[in-house]
C-alpha positions in Angstrom: 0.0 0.0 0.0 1.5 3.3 -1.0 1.6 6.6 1.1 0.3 9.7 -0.1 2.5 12.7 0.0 1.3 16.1 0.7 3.2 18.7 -1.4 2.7 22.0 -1.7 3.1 24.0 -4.8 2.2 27.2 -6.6 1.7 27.9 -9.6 2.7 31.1 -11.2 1.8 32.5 -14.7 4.5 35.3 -16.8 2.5 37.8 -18.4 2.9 36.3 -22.1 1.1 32.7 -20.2 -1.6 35.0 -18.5 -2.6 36.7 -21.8 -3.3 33.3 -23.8 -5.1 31.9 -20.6 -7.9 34.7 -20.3 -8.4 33.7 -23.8 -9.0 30.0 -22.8 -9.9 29.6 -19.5 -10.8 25.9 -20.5 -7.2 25.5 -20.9 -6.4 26.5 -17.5 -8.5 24.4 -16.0 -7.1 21.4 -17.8 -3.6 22.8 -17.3 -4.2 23.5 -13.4 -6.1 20.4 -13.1 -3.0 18.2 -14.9 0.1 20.1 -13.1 -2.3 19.1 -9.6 -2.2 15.3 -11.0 1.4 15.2 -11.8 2.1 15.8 -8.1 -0.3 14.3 -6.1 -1.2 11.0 -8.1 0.6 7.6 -7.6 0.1 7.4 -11.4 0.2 9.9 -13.3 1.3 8.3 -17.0 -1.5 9.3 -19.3 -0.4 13.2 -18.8 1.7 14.1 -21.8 5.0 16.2 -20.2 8.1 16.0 -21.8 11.1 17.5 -20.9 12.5 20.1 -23.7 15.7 19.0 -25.1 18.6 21.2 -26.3 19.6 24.6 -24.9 15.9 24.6 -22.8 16.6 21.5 -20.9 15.7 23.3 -17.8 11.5 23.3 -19.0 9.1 20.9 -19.7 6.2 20.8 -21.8 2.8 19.8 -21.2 0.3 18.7 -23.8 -3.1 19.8 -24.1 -4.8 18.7 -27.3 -3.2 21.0 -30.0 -2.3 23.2 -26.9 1.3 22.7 -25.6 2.4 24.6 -21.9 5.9 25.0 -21.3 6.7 25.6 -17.8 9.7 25.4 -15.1 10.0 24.2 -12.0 11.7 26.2 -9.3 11.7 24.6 -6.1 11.4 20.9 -4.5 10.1 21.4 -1.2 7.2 24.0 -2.0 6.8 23.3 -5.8 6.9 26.4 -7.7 5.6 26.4 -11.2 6.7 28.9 -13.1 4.1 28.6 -16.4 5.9 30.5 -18.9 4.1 30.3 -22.7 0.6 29.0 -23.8 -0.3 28.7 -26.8 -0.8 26.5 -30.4 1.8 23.7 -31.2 3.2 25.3 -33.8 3.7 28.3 -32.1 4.6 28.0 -28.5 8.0 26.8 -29.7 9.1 29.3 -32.1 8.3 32.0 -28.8 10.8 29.6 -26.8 13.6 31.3 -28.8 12.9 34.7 -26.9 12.7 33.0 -23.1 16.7 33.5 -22.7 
């Protein structure tokens, strides 16, 4: 029988993240909903994160039907999620160029 672990986190949104979710709020709430799975379920495999490879190792993405989140996280101990770009596949990763 496994233990659950209580961890707190936070998530945070940059301006450029905030923008794109007042626009789809339906997003958010599978975004919000999926970041709360990855840390609290024994389980979580059917959530699509990948880490980003290359020169933005440091992020992951998360995939939200044609939706893709890319996101950091900051701290172990209170998880801070730093959501940093929202937006269309095709998109969010030519705006990755501009993060550094």
């Amino acid at each position: 029988m496994s233990k659950k672990i209580s961890i707190e986190y936070e998530i945070q949104y940059t301006k450029k993240a905030e923008k794109f979710f007042k626009k789809h709020e339906k997003v958010r709430e599978q975004y919000e909903l999926s970041i709360q799975r990855l840390i609290t379920d024994d389980h979580p495999e059917e959530i699509d994160v990948k880490k980003i490879s290359g020169k933005m190792n440091e992020y992951f993405r998360i995939r939200l039907g044609n939706y893709r989140v890319i996101y950091a996280v900051i701290n172990k101990r209170i998880v801070v999620i730093n959501t940093l770009l929202a937006g269309a596949r095709g998109d969010v990763y030519k705006k990755m160029t501009n993060l550094n």
